[in-house]
C-alpha positions as a Markdown table, in Angstrom:
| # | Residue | x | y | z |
|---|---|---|---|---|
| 1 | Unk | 125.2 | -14.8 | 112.5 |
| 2 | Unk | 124.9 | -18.4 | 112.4 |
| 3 | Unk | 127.5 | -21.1 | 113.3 |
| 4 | Unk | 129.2 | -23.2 | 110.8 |
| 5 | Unk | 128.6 | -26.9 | 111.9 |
| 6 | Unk | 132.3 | -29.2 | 111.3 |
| 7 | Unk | 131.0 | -30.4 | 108.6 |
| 8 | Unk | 130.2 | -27.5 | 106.8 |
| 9 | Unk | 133.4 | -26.3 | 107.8 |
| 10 | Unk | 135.2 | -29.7 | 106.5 |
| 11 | Unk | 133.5 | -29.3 | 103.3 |
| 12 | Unk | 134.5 | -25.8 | 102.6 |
| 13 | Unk | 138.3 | -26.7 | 103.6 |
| 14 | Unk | 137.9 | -29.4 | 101.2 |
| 15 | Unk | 136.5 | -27.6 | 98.3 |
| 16 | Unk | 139.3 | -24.9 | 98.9 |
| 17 | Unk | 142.2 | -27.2 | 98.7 |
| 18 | Unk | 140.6 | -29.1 | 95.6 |
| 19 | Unk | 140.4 | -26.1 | 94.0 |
| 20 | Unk | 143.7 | -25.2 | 94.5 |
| 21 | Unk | 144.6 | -28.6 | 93.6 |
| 22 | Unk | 143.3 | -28.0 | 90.4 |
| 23 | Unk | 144.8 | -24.6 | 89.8 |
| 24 | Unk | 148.4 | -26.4 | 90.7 |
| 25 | Unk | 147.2 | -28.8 | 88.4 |
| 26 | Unk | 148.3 | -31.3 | 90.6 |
| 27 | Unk | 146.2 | -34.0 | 90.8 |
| 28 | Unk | 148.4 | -36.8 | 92.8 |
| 29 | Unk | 147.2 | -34.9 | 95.9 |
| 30 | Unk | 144.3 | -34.2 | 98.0 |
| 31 | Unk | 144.2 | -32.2 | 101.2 |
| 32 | Unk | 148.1 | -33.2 | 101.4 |
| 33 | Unk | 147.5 | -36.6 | 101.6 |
| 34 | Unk | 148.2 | -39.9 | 98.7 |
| 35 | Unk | 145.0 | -40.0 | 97.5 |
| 36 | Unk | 144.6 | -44.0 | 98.6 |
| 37 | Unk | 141.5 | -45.3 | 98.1 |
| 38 | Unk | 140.4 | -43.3 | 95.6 |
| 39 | Unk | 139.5 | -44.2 | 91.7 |
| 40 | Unk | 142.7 | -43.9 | 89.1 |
| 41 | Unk | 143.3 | -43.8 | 85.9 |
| 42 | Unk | 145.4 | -46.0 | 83.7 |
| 43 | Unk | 148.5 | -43.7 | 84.6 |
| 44 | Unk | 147.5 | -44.2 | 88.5 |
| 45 | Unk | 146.3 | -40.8 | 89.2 |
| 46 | Unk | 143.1 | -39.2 | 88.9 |
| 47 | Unk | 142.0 | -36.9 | 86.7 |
| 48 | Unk | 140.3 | -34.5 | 88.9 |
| 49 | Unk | 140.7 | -34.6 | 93.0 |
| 50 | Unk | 136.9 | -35.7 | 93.8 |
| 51 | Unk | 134.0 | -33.8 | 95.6 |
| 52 | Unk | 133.5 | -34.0 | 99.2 |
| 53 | Unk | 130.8 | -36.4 | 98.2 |
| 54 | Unk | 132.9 | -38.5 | 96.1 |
| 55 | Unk | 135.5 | -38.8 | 98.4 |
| 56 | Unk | 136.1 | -41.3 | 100.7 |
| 57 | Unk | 134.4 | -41.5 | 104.3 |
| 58 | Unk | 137.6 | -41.8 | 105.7 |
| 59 | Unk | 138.9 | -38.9 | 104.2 |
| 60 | Unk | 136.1 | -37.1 | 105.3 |
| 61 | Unk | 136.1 | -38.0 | 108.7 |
| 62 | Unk | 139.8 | -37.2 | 108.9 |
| 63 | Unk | 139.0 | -33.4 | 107.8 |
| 64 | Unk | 135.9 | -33.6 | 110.5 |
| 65 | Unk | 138.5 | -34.8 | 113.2 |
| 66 | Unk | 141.2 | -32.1 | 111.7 |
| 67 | Unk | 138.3 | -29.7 | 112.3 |
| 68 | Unk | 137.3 | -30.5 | 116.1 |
| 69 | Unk | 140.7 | -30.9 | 116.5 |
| 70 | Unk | 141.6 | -26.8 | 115.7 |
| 71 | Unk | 137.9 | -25.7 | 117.3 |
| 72 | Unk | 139.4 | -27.7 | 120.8 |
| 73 | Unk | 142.7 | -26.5 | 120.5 |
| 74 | Unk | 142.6 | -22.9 | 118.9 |
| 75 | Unk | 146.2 | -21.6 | 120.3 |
| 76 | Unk | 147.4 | -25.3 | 119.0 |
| 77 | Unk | 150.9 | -24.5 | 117.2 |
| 78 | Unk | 151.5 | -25.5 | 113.2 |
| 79 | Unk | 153.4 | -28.4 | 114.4 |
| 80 | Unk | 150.6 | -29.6 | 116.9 |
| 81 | Unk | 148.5 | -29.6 | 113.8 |
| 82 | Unk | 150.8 | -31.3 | 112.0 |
| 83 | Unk | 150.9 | -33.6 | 114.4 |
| 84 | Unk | 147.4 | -34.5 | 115.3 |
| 85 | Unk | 147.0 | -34.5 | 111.0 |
């Protein structure tokens, strides 16, 4: 079976939590985080939590390094997580 590179797994984390995003129907969110940075509407949110290729580099570095970070540290606790997040 092939290996998942961190990107692929970054963009599948992504695409999971903007999905659930959506089903929340909360939209002021993305991945946990204030969605600075990123297009609003006139009411200062946005209308739908944006692709992984719409979103911000930054953001998606920060899922890449959230990634390495679990892959290097696999007995890592939630609150070293948390932490390193």
């Amino acid at each position: 079976m092939p290996k998942l590179t961190i990107e692929q797994i970054a963009r599948v984390a992504h695409e999971v939590n903007r999905q659930y995003v959506l089903g929340l129907q909360d939209h002021s969110i993305v991945l946990g985080r204030p969605l600075g940075g990123i297009p609003t509407g006139a009411n200062g949110k946005i209308s739908t939590p944006p692709s992984w290729e719409e979103a911000p580099e930054a953001q998606r570095e920060g899922l890449r390094q959230g990634v390495q970070f679990v892959l290097d540290n696999p007995n890592a606790a939630p609150g070293e997580q948390h932490q390193n997040w």
